[in-house]
C-alpha positions as a LaTeX table, in Angstrom:
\begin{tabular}{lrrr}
\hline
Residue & $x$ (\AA) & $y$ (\AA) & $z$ (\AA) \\
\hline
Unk1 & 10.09 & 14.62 & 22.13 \\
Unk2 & 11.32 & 10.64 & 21.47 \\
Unk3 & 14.50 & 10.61 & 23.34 \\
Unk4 & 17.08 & 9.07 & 20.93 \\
Unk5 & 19.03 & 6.53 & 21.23 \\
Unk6 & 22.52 & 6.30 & 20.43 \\
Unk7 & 23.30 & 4.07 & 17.14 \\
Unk8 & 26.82 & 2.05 & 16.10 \\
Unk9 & 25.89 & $-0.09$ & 13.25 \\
Unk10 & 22.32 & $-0.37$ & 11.13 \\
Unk11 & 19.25 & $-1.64$ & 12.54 \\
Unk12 & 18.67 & $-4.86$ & 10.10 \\
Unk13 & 14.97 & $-4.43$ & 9.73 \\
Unk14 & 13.35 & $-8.28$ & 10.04 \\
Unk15 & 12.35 & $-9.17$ & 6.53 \\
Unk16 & 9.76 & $-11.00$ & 7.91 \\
Unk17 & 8.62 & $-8.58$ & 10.25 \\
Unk18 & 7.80 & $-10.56$ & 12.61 \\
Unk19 & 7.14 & $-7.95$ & 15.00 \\
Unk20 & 7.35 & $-4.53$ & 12.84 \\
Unk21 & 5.63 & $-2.78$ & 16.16 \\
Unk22 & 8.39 & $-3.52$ & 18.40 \\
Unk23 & 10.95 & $-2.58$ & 15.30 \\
Unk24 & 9.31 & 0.63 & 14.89 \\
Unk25 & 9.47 & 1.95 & 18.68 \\
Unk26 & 12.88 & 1.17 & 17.94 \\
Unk27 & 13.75 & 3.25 & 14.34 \\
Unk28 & 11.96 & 5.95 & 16.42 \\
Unk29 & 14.06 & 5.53 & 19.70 \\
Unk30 & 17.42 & 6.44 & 17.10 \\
Unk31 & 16.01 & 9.61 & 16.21 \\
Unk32 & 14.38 & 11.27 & 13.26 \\
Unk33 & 16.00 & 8.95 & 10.78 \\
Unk34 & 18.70 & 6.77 & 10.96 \\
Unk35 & 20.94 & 3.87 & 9.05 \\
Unk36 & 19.30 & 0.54 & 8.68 \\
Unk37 & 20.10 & $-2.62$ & 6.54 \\
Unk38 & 17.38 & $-3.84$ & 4.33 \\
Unk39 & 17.99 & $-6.98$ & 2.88 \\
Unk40 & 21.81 & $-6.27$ & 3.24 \\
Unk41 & 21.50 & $-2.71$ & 1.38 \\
Unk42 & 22.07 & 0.41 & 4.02 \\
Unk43 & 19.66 & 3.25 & 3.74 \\
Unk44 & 18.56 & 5.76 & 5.76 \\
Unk45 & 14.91 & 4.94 & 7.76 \\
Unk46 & 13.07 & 7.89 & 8.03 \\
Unk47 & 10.56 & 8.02 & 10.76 \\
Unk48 & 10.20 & 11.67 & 11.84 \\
Unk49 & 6.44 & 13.00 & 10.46 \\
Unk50 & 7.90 & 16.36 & 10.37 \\
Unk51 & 11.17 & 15.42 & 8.18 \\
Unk52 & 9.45 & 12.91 & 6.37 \\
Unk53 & 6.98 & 15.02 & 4.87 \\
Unk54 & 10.11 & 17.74 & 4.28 \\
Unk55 & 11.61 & 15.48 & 1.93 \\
Unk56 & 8.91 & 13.97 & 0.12 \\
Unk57 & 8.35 & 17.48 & $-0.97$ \\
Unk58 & 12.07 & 18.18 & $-1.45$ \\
Unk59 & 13.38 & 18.82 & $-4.79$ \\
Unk60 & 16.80 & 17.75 & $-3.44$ \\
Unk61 & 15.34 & 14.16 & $-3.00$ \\
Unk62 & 14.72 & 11.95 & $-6.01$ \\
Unk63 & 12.89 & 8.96 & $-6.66$ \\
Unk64 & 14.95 & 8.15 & $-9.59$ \\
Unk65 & 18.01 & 5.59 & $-8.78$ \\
Unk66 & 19.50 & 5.50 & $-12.33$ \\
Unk67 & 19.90 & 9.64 & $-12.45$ \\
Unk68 & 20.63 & 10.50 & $-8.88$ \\
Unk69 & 21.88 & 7.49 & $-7.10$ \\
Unk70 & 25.29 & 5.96 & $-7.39$ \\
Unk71 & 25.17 & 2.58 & $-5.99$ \\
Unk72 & 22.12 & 2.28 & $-8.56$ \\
Unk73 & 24.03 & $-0.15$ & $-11.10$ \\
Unk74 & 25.63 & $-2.42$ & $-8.29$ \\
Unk75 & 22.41 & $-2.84$ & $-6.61$ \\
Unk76 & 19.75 & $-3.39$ & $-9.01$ \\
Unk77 & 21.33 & $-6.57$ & $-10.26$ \\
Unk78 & 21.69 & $-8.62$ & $-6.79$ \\
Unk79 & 19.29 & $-6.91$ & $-4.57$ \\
Unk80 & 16.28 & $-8.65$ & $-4.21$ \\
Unk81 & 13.86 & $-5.63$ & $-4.33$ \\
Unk82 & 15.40 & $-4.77$ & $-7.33$ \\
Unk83 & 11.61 & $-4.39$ & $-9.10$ \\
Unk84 & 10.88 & $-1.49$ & $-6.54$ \\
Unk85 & 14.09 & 1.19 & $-8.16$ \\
Unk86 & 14.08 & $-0.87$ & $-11.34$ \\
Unk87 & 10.69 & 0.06 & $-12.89$ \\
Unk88 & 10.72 & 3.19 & $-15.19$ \\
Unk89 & 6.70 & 4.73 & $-14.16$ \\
Unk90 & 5.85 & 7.90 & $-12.30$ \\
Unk91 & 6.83 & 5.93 & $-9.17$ \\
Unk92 & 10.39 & 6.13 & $-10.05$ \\
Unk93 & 10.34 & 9.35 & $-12.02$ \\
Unk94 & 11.43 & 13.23 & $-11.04$ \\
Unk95 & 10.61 & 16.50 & $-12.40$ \\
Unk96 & 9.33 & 16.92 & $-15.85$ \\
Unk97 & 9.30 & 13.60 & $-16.12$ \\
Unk98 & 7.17 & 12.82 & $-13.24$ \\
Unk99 & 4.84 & 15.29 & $-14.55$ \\
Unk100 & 4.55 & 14.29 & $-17.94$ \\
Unk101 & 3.88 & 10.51 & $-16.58$ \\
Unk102 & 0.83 & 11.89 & $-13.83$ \\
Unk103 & $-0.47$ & 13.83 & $-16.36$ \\
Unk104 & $-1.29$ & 10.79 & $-18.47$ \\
Unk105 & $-2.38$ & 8.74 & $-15.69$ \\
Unk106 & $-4.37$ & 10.93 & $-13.99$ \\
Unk107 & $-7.39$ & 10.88 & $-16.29$ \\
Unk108 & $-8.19$ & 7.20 & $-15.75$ \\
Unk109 & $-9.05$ & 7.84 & $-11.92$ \\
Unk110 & $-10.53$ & 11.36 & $-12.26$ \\
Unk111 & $-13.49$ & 12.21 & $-9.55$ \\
Unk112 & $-15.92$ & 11.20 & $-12.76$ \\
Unk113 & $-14.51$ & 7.53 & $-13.11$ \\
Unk114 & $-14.84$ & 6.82 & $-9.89$ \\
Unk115 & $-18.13$ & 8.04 & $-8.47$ \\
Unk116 & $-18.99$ & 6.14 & $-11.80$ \\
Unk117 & $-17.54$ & 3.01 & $-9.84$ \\
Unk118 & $-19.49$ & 3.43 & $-6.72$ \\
Unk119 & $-22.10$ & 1.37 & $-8.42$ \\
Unk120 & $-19.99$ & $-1.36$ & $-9.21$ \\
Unk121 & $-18.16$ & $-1.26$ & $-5.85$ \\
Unk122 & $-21.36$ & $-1.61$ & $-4.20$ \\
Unk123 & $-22.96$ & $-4.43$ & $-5.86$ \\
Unk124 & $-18.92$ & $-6.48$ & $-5.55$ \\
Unk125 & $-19.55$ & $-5.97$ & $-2.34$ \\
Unk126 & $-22.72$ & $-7.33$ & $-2.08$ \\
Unk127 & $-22.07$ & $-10.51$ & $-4.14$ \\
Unk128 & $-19.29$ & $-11.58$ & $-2.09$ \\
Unk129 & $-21.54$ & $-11.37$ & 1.14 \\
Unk130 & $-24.25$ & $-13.29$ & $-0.51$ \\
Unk131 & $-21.35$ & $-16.04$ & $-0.55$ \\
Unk132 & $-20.12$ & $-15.94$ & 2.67 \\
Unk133 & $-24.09$ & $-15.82$ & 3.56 \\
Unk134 & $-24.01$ & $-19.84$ & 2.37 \\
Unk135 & $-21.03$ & $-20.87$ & 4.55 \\
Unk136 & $-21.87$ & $-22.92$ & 7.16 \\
Unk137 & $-22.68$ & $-21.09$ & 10.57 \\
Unk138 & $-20.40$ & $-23.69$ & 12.23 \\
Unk139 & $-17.51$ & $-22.95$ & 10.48 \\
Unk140 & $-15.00$ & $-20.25$ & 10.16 \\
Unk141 & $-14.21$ & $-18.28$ & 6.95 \\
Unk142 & $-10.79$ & $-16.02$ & 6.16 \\
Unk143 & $-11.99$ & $-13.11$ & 6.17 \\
Unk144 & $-8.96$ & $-11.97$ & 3.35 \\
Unk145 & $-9.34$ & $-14.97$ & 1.18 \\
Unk146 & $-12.99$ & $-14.73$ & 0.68 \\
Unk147 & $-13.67$ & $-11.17$ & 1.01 \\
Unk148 & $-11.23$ & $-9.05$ & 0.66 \\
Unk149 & $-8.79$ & $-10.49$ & $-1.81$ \\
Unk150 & $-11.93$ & $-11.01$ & $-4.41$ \\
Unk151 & $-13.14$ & $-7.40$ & $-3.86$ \\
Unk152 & $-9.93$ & $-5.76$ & $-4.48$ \\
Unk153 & $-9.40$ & $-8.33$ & $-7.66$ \\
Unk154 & $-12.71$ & $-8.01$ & $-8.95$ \\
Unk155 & $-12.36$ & $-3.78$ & $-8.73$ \\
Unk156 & $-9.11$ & $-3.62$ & $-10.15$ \\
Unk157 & $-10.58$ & $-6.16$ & $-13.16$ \\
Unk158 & $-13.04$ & $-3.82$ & $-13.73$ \\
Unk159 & $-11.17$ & $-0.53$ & $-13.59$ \\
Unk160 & $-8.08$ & $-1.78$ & $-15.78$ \\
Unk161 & $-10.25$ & $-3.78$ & $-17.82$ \\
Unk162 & $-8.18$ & $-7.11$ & $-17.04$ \\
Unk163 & $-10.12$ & $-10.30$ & $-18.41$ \\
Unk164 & $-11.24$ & $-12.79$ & $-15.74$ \\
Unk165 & $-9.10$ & $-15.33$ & $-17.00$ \\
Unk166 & $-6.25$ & $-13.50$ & $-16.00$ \\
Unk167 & $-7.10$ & $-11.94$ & $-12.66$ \\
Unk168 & $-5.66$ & $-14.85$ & $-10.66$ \\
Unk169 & $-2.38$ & $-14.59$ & $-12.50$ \\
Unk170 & $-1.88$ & $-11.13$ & $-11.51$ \\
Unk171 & $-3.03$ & $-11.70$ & $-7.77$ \\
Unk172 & 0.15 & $-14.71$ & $-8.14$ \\
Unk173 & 2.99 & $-11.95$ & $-9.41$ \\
Unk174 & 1.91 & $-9.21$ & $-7.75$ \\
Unk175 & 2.20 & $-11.19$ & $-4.12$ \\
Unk176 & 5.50 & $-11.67$ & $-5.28$ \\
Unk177 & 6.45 & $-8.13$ & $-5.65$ \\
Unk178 & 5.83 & $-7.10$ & $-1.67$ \\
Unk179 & 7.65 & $-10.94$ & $-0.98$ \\
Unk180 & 10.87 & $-9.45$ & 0.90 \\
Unk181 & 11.74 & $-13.13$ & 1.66 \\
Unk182 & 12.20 & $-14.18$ & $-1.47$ \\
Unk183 & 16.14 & $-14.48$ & $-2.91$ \\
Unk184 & 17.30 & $-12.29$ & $-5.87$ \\
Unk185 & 17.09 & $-15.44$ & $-8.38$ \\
Unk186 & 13.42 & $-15.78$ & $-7.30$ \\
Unk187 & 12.30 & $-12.23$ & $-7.51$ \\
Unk188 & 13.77 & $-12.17$ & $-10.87$ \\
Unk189 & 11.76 & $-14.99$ & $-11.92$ \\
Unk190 & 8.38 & $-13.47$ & $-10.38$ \\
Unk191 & 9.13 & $-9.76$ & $-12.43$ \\
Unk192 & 9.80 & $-12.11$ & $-15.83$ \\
Unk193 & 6.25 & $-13.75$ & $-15.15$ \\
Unk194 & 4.75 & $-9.94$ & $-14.03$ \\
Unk195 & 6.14 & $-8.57$ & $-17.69$ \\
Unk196 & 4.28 & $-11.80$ & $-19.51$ \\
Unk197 & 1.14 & $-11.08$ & $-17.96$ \\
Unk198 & 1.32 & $-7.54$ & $-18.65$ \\
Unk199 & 2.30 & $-7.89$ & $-21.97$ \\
Unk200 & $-0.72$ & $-10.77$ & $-22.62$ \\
Unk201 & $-3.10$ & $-7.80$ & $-21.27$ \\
Unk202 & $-1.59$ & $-5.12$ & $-22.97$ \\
Unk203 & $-2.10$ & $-7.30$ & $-26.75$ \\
Unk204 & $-5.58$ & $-8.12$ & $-25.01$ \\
Unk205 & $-6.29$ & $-4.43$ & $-24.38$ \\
Unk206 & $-4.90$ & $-3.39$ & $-28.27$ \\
Unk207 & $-7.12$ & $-6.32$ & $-29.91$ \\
Unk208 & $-10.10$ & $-5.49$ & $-28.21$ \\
Unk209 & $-10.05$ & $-1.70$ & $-27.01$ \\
Unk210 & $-12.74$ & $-0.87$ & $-23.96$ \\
Unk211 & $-13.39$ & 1.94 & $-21.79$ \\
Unk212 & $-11.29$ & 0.85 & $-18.92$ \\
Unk213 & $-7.80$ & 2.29 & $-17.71$ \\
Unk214 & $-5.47$ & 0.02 & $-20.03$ \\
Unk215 & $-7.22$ & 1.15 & $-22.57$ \\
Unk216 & $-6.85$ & 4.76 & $-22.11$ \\
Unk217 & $-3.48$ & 4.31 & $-21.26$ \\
Unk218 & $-2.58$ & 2.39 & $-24.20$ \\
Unk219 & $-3.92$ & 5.09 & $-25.80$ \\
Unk220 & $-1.79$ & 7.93 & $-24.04$ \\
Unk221 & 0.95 & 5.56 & $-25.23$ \\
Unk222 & 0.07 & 5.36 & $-28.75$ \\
Unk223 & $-1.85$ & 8.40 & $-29.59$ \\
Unk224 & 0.37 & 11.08 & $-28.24$ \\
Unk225 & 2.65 & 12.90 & $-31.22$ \\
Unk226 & 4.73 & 15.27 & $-30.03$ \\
Unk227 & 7.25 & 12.81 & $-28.06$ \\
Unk228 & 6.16 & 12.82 & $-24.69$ \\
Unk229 & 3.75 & 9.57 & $-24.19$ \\
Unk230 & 4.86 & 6.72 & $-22.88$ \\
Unk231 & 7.55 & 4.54 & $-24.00$ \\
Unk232 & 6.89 & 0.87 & $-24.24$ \\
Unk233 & 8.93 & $-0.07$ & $-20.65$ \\
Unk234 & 6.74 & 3.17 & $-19.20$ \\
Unk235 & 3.35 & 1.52 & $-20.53$ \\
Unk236 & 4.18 & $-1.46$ & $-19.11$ \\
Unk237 & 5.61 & 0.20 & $-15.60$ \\
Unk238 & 2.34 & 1.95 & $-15.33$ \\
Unk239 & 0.19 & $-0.88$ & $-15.50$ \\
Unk240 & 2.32 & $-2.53$ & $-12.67$ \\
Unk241 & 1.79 & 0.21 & $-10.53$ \\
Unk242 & $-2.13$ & 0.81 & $-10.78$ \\
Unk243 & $-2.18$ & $-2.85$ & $-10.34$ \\
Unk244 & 0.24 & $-3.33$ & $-7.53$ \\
Unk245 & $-0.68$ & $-0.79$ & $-5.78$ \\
Unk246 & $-4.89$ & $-0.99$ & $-6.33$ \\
Unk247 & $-4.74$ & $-4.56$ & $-4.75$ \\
Unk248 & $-2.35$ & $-4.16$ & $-1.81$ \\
Unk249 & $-3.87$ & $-1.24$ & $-0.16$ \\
Unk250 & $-7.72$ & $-2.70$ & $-0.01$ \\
Unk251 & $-6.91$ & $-6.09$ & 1.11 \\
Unk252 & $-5.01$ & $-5.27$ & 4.13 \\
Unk253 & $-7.06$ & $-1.88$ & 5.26 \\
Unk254 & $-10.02$ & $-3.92$ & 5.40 \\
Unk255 & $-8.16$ & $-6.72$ & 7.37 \\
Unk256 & $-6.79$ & $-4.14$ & 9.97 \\
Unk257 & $-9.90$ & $-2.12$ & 10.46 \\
Unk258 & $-11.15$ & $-5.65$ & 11.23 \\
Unk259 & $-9.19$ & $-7.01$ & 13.56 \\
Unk260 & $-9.25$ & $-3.30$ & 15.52 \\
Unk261 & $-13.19$ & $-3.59$ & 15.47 \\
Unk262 & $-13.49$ & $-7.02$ & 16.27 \\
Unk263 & $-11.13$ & $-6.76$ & 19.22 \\
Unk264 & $-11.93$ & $-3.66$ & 20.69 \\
Unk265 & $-15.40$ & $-3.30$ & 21.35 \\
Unk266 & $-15.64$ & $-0.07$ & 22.24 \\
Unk267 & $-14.47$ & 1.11 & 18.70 \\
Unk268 & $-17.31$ & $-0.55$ & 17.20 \\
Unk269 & $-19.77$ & 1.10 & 20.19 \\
Unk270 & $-18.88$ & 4.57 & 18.75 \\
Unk271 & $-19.62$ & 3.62 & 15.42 \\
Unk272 & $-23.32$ & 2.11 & 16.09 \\
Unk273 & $-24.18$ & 5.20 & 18.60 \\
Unk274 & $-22.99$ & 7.80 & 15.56 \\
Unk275 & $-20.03$ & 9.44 & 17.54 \\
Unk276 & $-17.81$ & 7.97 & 14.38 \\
Unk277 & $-18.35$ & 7.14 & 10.74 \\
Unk278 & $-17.20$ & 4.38 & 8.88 \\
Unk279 & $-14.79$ & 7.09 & 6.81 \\
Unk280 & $-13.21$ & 7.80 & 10.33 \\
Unk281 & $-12.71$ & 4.14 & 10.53 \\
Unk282 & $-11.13$ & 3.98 & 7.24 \\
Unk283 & $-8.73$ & 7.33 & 8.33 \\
Unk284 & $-7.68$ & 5.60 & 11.65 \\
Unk285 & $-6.78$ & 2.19 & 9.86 \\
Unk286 & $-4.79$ & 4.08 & 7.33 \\
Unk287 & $-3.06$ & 5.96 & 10.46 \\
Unk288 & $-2.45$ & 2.82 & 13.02 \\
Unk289 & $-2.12$ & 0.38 & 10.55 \\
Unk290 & $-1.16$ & 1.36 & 7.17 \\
Unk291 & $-0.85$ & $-0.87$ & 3.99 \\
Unk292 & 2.33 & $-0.19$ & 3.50 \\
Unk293 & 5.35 & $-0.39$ & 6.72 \\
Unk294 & 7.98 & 1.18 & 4.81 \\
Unk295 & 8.20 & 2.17 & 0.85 \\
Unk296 & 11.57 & 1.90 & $-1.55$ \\
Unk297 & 13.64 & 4.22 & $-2.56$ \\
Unk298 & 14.55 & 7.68 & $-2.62$ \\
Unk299 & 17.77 & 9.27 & $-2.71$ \\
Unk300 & 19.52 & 12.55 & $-1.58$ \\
Unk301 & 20.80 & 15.02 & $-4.22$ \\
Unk302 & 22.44 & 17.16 & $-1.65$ \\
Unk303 & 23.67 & 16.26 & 2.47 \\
Unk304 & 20.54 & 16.71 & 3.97 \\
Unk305 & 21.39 & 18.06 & 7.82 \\
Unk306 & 18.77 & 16.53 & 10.48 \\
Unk307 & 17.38 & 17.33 & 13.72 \\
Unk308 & 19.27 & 17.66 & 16.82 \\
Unk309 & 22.72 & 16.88 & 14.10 \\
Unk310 & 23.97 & 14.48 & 11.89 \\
Unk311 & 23.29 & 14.36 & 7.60 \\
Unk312 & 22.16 & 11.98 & 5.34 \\
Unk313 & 24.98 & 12.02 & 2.55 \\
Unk314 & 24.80 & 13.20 & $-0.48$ \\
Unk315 & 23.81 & 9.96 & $-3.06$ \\
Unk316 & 22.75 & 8.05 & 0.44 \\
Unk317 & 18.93 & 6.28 & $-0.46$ \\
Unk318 & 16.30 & 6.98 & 1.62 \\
Unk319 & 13.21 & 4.47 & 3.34 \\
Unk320 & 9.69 & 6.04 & 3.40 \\
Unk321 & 9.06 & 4.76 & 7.33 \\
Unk322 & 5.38 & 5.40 & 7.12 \\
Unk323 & 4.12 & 2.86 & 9.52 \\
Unk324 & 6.54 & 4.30 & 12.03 \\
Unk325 & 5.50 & 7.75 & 11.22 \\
Unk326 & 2.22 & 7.75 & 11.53 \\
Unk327 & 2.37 & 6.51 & 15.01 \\
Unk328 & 4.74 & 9.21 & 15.92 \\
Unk329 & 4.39 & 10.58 & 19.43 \\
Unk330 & 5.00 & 14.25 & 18.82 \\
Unk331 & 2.50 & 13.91 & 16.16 \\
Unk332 & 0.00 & 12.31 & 17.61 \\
Unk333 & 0.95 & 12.67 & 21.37 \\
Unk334 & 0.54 & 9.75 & 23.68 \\
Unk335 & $-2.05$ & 7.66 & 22.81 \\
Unk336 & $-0.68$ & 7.08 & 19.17 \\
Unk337 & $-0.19$ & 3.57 & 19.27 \\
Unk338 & $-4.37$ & 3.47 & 20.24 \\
Unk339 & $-6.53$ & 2.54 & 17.36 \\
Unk340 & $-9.36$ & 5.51 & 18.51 \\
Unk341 & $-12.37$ & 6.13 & 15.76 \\
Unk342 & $-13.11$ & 9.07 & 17.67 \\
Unk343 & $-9.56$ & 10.88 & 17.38 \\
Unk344 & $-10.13$ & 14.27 & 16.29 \\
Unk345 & $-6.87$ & 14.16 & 14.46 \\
Unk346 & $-6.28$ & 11.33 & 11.92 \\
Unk347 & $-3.17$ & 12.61 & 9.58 \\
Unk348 & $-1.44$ & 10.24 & 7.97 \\
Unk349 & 1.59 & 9.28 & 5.43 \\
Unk350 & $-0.03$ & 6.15 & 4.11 \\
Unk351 & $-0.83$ & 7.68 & 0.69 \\
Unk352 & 2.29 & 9.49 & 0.76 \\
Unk353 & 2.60 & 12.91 & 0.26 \\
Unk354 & 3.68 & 15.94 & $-2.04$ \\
Unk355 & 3.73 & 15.18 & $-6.13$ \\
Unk356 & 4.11 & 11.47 & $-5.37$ \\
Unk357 & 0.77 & 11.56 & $-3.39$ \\
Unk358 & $-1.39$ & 8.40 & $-4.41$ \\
Unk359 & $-3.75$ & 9.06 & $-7.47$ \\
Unk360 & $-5.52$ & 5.76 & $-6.74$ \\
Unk361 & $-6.69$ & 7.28 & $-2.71$ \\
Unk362 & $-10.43$ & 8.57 & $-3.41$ \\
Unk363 & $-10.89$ & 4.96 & $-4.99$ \\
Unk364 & $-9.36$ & 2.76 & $-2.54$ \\
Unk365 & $-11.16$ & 5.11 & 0.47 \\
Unk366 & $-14.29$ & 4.36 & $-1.31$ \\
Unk367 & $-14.05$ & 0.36 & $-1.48$ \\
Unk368 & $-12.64$ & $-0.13$ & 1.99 \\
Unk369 & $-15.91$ & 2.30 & 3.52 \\
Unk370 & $-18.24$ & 0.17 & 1.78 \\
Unk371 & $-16.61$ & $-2.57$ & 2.24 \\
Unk372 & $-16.77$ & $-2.61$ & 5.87 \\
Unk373 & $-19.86$ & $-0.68$ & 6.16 \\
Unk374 & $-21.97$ & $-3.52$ & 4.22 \\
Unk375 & $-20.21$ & $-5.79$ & 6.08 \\
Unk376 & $-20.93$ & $-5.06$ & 9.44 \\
Unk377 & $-24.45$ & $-4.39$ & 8.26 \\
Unk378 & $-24.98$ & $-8.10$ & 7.12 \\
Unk379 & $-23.38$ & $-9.51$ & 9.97 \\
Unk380 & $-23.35$ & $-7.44$ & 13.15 \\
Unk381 & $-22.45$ & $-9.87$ & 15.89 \\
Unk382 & $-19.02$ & $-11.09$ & 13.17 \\
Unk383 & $-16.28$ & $-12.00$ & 15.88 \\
Unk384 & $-12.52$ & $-13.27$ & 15.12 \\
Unk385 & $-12.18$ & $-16.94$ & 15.22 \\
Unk386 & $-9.09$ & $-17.23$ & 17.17 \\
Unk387 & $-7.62$ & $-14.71$ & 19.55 \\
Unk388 & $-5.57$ & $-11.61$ & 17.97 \\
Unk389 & $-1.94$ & $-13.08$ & 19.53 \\
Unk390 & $-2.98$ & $-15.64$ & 16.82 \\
Unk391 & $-2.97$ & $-13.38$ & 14.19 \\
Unk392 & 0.13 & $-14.39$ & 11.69 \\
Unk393 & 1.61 & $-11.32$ & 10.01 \\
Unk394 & 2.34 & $-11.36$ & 6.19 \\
Unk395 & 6.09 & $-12.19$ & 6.02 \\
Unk396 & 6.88 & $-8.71$ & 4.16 \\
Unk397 & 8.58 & $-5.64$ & 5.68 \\
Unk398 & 6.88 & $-3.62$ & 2.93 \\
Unk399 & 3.22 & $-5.00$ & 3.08 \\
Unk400 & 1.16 & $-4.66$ & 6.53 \\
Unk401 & $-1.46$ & $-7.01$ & 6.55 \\
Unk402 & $-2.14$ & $-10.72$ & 8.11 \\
Unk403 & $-1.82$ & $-14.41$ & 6.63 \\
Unk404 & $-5.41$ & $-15.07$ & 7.27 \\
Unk405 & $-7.93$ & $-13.45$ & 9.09 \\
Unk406 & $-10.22$ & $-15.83$ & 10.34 \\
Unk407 & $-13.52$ & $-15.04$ & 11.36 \\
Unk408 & $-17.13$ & $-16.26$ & 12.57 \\
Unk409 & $-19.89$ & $-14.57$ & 11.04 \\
Unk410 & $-22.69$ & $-15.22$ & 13.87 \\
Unk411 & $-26.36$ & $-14.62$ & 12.06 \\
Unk412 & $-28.74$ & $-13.38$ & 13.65 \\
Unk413 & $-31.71$ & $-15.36$ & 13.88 \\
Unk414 & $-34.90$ & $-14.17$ & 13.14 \\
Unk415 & $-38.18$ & $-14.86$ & 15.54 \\
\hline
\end{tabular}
């Protein structure tokens, strides 16, 4: 068991997480969860694997702030993550509701749509390493810039149907949304400029109707007669999420699996002598270095009563401590702060868990395997350009990723 650590006052959790490792040894040295400021709102940090999974399935914990949680009205006006409690999709929504909102999404990423993908993953992929195939052997590339931001955008373009003219203004918004530096004037200005771009695709999507996901979920929207589609703020809501989320989570699992292979060679010696696949790759990333550190909001119906004493109040919100979680050490013993391929045991939180669990998993599995498994294909000997210390990361306490990820691709000559 963590010994715990006595706590006064809330941990005030770096909003550039400057060094979220060292900040998550310490959520987990105060004990299964405990108070911490975030962005000068106190919630509860939840870091225990065992509890954290309790109330994810809990019905006496809600994701929706304007039903269940008090300070809702206060804090959605000045809080600068306002966007995250704010929206009104399934990622927000509780009971019926919830289910009538998955029900209509779920359709759009059914097993059929996309193994259909796989394809069109594959031949991304491909693409974008013929391009880095014409940089100059002399020169470093960022690895996120030119690889795995395009992927994710050019996926998500295809899947929601988005027009390439306005790909790159969605990449621009949604980086705002996971900005937790940014002031409560400027993330207001980033979600007005987020609802213009999804209302310019959503008129797009109407004019000229295609068999992507905005399409079908226009149509859940309009078609549906007996009351329970979507409303025009839940059409919009869902589009934010499948895009939000569908771009954040490929771009920075494919940089961390990275930067673990390229600095630990004996990761990568597993893979090429077949004691790991590139799926167990993808499950250890997701495990030691998940997409997302810590996910807002959810909020206690009833006083929840926790481990070894104390109780999260009734009304009190609630932080989703994934990152923190997964490296637990009574879940994953000793060694969990090791990025192993070869760990029989690779649970993890990152796609959350329970009715919230992420419908858009199977697809974003599928583009980070290939992803790195065509990758290291077309350039074996790839090696970071700088050393890891160098590594910058992404001034967020939500997203888990790095500024750039610069790389040298090393060809192997032939002959």
């Amino acid at each position: 068991m963590t010994e715990q650590v006595p706590q006064s006052s809330p941990l005030v959790l770096d909003p550039e997480a400057s060094d979220h490792h060292a900040e998550h040894q310490a959520l987990r040295a105060c004990g299964p969860a405990t108070r911490v400021d975030v962005l000068g709102l106190t919630v509860w940090s939840v870091t225990d694997p065992t509890l954290l999974k309790q109330l994810l399935t809990s019905a006496q914990v809600s994701k929706n702030g304007r039903a269940h949680w008090p300070a809702y009205t206060d804090t959605v006006s000045t809080w600068p993550l306002a966007l995250w409690i704010a929206v009104e999709s399934m990622f927000t929504a509780y009971g019926g509701d919830h289910r009538r909102l998955r029900r209509m999404v779920a359709p759009a990423l059914s097993a059929r749509r996309i193994q259909d993908l796989r394809p069109t993953v594959e031949a991304i992929v491909t693409a974008l390493l013929d391009d880095l195939d014409t940089q100059p052997s002399s020169r470093s590339v960022d690895l996120r810039e030119h690889f795995a931001y395009p992927l994710s955008i050019a996926v998500l373009g295809r899947l929601m149907g988005i027009p390439d003219t306005q790909l790159q203004g969605f990449r621009t918004v949604v980086d705002g949304v996971f900005d937790t530096t940014a002031t409560a004037a400027r993330a207001a200005e980033n979600t007005a400029s987020l609802y213009k771009a999804l209302d310019d695709l959503i008129a797009t999507k109407r004019a000229e109707p295609a068999d992507d996901m905005t399409t079908l979920l226009i149509a859940a929207r309009d078609d549906e007669g007996d009351g329970d589609g979507f409303t025009d703020r839940e059409l919009r809501d869902t589009l934010l999420l499948m895009i939000s989320a569908g771009y954040e989570t490929t771009v920075n699992v494919i940089d961390q699996a990275a930067t673990a292979l390229l600095t630990d060679p004996e990761q990568l010696g597993h893979l090429r002598a077949g004691r790991a696949t590139w799926d167990d790759v993808v499950e250890e990333t997701l495990r030691h270095e998940p997409a997302i550190k810590h996910l807002p909001l959810r909020y206690a119906l009833t006083d929840i009563p926790l481990p070894g004493g104390g109780t999260i109040p009734r009304g009190d919100a609630i932080l989703a401590s994934y990152a923190a979680a997964n490296r637990h050490p009574d879940w994953h013993g000793p060694t969990a702060d090791r990025f192993d391929v070869t760990r029989p045991t690779k649970d993890h939180l990152s796609f959350g868990h329970g009715v919230h669990f992420c419908l858009g998993a199977p697809l974003a599995r599928l583009e980070m395997a290939t992803a790195l498994r065509l990758l290291l294909a077309r350039f074996p000997d790839i090696e970071l350009a700088v050393p890891a210390t160098q590594l910058q990361p992404l001034p967020t306490l939500i997203s888990n990723g790095h500024r750039t990820l610069p790389i040298h691709l090393r060809r192997r000559t032939v002959g």
